[in-house]
SESE-122374 format. One record per residue (C-alpha): x, y, z. Coordinates in steps of 0.2 Angstrom, whole numbers, plus 5000, padded with zeros to 4 digits. Layout:
XYZ...
***
This chain:
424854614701425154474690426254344696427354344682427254554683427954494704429354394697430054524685430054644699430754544711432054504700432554694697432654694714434054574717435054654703434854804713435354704731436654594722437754774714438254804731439654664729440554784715440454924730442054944740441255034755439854884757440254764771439554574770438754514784440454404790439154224789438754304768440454364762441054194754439254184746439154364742437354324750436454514752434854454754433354314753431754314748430254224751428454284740428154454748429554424761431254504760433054464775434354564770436154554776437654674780438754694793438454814808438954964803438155144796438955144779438454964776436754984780436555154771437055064753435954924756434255034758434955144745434755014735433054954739432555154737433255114719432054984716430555084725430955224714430755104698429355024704428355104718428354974730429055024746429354944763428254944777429155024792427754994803428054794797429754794796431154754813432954754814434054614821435554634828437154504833438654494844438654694841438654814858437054904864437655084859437755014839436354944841435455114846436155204834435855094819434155074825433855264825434655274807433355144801431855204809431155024812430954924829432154824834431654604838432354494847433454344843432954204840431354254830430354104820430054124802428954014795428853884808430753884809431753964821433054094816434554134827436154214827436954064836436953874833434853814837434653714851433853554852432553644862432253774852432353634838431053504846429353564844429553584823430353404826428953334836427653414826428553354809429853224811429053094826427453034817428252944803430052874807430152804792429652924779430653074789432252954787431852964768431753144766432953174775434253074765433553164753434453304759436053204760435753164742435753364737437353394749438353234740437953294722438153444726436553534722436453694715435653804729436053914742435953794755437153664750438353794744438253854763438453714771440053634759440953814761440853824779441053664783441753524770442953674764442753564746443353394753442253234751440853264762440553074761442053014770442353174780442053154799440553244804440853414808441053474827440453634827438853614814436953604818435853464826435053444811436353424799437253304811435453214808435653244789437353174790437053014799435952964785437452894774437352734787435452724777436452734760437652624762436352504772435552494755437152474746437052644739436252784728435752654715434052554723433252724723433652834708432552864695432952974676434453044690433453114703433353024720431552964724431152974742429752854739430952704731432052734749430452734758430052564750431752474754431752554772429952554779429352404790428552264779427052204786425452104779424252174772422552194780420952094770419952244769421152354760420152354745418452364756419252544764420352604749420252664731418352684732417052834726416252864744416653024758418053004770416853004786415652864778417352764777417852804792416452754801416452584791418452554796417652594814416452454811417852314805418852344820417252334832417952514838416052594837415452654851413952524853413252504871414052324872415752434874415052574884414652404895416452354897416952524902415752514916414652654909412952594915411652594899410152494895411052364883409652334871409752404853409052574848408252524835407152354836407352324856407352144853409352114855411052194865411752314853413552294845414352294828413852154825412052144831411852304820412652254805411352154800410752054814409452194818407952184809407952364804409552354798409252204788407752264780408952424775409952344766408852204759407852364751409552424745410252284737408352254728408552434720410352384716409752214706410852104717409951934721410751874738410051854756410651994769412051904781413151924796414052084795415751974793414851884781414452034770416252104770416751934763415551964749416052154747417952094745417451974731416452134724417952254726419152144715418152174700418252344691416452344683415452484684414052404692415152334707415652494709413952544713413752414725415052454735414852634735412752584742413552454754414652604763413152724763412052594770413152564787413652744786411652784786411052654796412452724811411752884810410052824813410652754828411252894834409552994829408852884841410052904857410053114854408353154849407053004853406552964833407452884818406852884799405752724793406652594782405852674765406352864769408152804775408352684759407852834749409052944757410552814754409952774736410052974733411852994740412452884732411952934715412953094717414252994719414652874706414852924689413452994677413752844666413152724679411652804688410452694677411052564689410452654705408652704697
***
């Protein structure tokens, strides 16, 4: 089915739910009357309200057999459940027997998010907030204000409307104390006008009159320096694991045998792959005579006239490189981060299986990854 096909349908479908308001005999769930709220929907997913009685339920799967009828598409019983709230067991049996579906339990989650009859607890609330909320304080803060935002100008969608007919009964919901009786979360929502008015209002962070969590995120986040190798790391052509294994190397987080050392793992400290010296970052990167022949090959292919350094000395270099936007620097530091990333798996050729790939074979290898990397117009560079 097409999705605009989908769309139609499942509009006919809340023109069939959303009739029932004009019928006497239909009972609003008592949390749905002020919304006239029947249902919600959600891709293939459908919740539908009533209260707990036989009548109520009867006119509301009357009206979804109208919309099967029109469109052949019919519920899954075997998929479907019924829950029930603050009614007795008896109704609850014979409602469920009117149905024909089984009955679930409350709370259930949907989508992640639990659902309840009752007001959630902060431990039924804790793992989405640990999972989603705890990583990045800062960020979290914004969107969440971002909520606030939608509650203030008053948002036109069901959950606003919710939350200002139940609980700011259309006073100010700015300078209203914060309800007693509402959720956690909106409590959470709600202590973010401190954040606004912090920042001395909506202003700072509105853009063509939209809110923009990232202008809040800006004014609010921690300001801290920036580190030298950000243009060594970021906004380049290479693979995420051959940059992560370079950002390893600039905070000596490898693990090379002079750290295996310091963690009291006994190993035979000499490098694996010219014996002459204790291996670490910086023996490796380009102390080794392996290594050094690598990229010495490398930066030949490349046309860069330069001797091969220390490994602090080459990032240095690389920085300088990285400023400049031609095509052929590009190059270079795409080649520079598949040389470390190659010459580290190498060493690890050696420790698992006893045998690494001679300087010409590996310089080959690193010259051929990074041709399908950069763009067509530049591979004349690499040949």
């Amino acid at each position: 089915m097409s999705l605009f096909l989908f769309a139609i349908g499942m509009e006919y479908l809340s023109r069939c739910l959303d009739e029932l308001r004009l019928t006497p005999n239909f009972n609003f769930h008592p949390r749905c009357e002020k919304l006239n709220l029947t249902h919600m929907m959600f891709a293939d997913d459908l919740l539908m309200f009533s209260r707990a009685d036989s009548v109520s339920i009867k006119l509301l799967f009357q009206a979804f057999l109208k919309f099967s009828g029109a469109s052949w598409l019919f519920a899954n019983l075997d998929k479907s459940e019924v829950y029930f709230g603050g009614v007795s067991v008896d109704v609850q049996t014979e409602l469920r027997e009117l149905l024909g579906v089984s009955q679930g339990t409350i709370p259930f989650r949907y989508l992640g998010v639990p659902l309840s009859s009752k007001k959630l607890t902060i431990a039924q609330c804790r793992p989405l907030v640990e999972k989603n909320l705890l990583s990045l304080p800062e960020w979290n803060k914004a969107a969440v204000t971002k909520l606030l935002w939608d509650i203030a100008h008053k948002a036109n969608n069901l959950w606003v409307k919710w939350v200002h007919i139940y609980y700011f009964k259309h006073k100010d919901c700015w300078t209203t104390p914060t309800p007693a009786k509402c959720s956690w979360f909106l409590k959470k929502i709600l202590s973010c006008r401190d954040v606004v008015n912090d920042q001395g209002g909506w202003d700072g962070f509105i853009q063509g009159n939209k809110m923009k969590i990232k202008k809040l995120y800006a004014a609010i986040r921690p300001q801290v320096p920036k580190v030298p190798w950000k243009r060594v790391i970021c906004h380049n052509l290479e693979t995420p694991k051959s940059v992560f294994i370079l950002w390893l190397a600039l905070w000596n987080r490898l693990v090379t045998k002079d750290r295996l050392l310091q963690w009291n793992i006994s190993c035979d400290p000499r490098c694996f792959l010219c014996l002459n010296s204790n291996e670490s970052v910086k023996h490796l990167f380009f102390d080794c005579e392996y290594s050094r022949q690598v990229l010495n090959k490398v930066l030949g292919i490349l046309h860069v006239s330069k001797p091969v350094q220390h490994f602090s000395d080459e990032i240095e270099w690389l920085k300088k490189i990285c400023r400049s936007s031609r095509l052929k620097n590009k190059v270079v530091h795409v080649a520079f981060i598949e040389t470390v990333y190659g010459i580290w798996l190498q060493r690890n050729a050696v420790l698992f299986t006893g045998c690494y790939k001679p300087v010409d074979v590996l310089v080959r290898d690193i010259v051929f990854h990074s041709a399908y990397k950069i763009p067509a117009a530049s591979k004349y560079l690499i040949a």
